[in-house]
C-alpha positions, 0 to 999 in steps of 0.5 A: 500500500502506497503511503501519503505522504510518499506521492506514490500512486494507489488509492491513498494517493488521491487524498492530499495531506491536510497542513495548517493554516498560516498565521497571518503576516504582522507588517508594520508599515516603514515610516518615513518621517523626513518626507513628511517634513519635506512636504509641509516644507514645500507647502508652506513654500508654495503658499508663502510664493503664492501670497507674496505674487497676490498681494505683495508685488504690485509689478504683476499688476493683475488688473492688467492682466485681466484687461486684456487676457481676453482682448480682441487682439490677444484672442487674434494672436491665439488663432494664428498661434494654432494655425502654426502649430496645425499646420506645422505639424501637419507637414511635419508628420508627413515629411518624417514619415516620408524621411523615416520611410527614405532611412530605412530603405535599401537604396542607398541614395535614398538613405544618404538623402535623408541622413544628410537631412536629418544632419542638417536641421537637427544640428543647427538650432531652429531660431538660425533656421527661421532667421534664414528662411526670413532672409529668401526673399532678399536671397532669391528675390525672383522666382523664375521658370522656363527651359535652362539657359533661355529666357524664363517664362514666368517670373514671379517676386519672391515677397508677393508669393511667400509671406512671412506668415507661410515662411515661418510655417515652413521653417517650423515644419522643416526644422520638425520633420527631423525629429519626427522622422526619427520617432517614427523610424523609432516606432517602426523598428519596434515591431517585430521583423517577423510581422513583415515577414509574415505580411509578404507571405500572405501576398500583402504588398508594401502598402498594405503591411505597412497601413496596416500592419506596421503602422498600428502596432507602431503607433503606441511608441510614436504617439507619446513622443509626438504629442509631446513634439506638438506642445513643443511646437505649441511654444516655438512658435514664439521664435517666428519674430526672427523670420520676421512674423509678429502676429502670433501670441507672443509677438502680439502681447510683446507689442501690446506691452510696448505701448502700455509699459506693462510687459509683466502683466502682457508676459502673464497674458500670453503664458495663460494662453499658452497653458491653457491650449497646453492643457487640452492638448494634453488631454488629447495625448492622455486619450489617444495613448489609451486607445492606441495601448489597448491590449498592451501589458494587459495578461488574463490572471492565472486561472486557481483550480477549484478543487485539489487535483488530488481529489479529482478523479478521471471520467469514464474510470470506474470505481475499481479502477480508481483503487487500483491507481487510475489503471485497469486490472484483471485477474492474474493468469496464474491466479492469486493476485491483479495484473494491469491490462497492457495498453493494446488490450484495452478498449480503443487501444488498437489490439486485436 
């Protein structure tokens, strides 16, 4: 007879061995009584900065600021702030696809193309770029096209057809696309090689693998950092008084300032602006994060059986069976005593 507690197989063997119960665990929390400290210090900091700028500093002038937070002329500066930055960033996101896509072809032209690229605009800072694109249209003050070495057909000035609204723009896109295509050859290099590979053995061509299979699985990596590039646009739009463009946010309240001597109050005005726009683009990023990481880190939990496996007995044994250890006996030939049924014999075993 087979003992319990040897795990051996025969009818004991069903029954687990009962242990008793665990005590429960006597945690005493950690105690941490400098941060305590640290926090009421930064409390009592914070209130201290927030009193003094409220009632103590008449240099923030918050009458002022009230004037004119919601002023036709700063509400004006606002719209073409956003218009920057959409249109910007629009044309940022399809020139680095386009350059990321160039990075990680096989053609080694094209490859060169955009390293050249993306070593130029990400090596020399955005104000030098804008301050360049300002000066086109004293470079080229024509443009003129028609067949080489013969008189143009058509000449156009420089100044009527690129404003200093649109020059600012595509300083802003080009000086973007850079990084953009970065984060995006950054996304598409962390799918699997496998998923290509498995596209083109499905027959898919490469628009297709990359519309549809690359691209989604990439864009839970390319979302967080674009949308921080995009609240980053949000403010560099204020460099665009290099190029030089003044209807912005800043440029406008700047303005403002000049005239009424106030240039604390107008810095406050257009900090608000920008916190505010910041706030609801941040609310957009928190909700195309989610929805683009569905799935992702999430695992079903462990499923627990009900029962100890012990106790659970195999379907269609019977009861004779069960005692002998999950195998079938039969009367031995010799007689006195069982002997287990080879496999063969048994019913569906193949014997014949």
């Amino acid at each position: 007879m087979a003992n319990p507690s040897s795990g051996g197989a025969g009818p004991e063997a069903s029954h687990p061995i009962a242990h008793a119960e665990p005590e429960a665990i006597q945690a005493i929390r950690l105690r941490h009584p400098w941060r305590t400290v640290f926090a009421v210090v930064i409390l009592l900091i914070a209130a201290l900065f927030l009193y003094d700028t409220a009632f103590n500093r008449p240099v923030y002038n918050w009458s002022e600021v009230g004037k004119y937070v919601f002023d036709t002329r700063v509400l004006v500066a606002a719209g073409y702030t956003l218009q920057l930055t959409v249109y910007s960033m629009v044309i940022a996101i399809v020139l680095g696809v386009t350059v990321a896509v160039m990075r990680l072809s096989p053609n080694p032209v094209f490859r060169s193309v955009a390293w050249f690229y993306l070593w130029v605009f990400r090596g020399t800072p955005v104000y030098v770029q804008l301050v360049f694109w300002g000066m086109v249209p004293t470079i080229y003050k024509t443009i003129e096209l028609g067949i080489p070495f013969t008189e143009a057909l058509v000449s156009i000035n420089t100044k009527d057809l690129l404003s200093y609204f649109t020059l600012a723009i595509i300083g802003l896109a080009l000086n973007e696309a850079a990084y953009m295509a970065e984060i995006v050859r950054a996304g598409l290099l962390s799918v699997d090689k496998g998923q290509d590979e498995a596209s083109t053995a499905l027959g898919l061509g490469w628009w297709h693998t990359m519309s549809r299979v690359i691209l989604p699985q990439a864009m839970r990596v390319i979302i967080p950092p674009t949308g921080n590039e995009v609240i980053s646009m949000l403010k560099t739009t204020s460099l665009v008084t290099a190029v030089p463009f003044v209807g912005e946010l800043f440029g406008r309240t700047r303005d403002i300032a000049a005239k009424s001597y106030q240039p604390v109050p107008m810095l406050i005005v257009a900090s608000l602006w920008y916190l505010l726009v910041t706030s609801i683009l941040m609310v957009g990023q928190y909700y195309l994060e989610r929805h683009f990481a569905k799935g992702v880190g999430s695992r079903p939990d462990v499923q627990k059986p009900s029962l100890d496996t012990g106790v659970v007995s195999a379907v269609g044994l019977s009861s004779a069976t069960e005692a002998g250890g999950g195998y079938p006996r039969r009367p031995a030939d010799g007689g006195g005593g069982e002997s287990i049924v080879p496999p063969h014999e048994r019913p569906g075993g193949g014997g014949a």
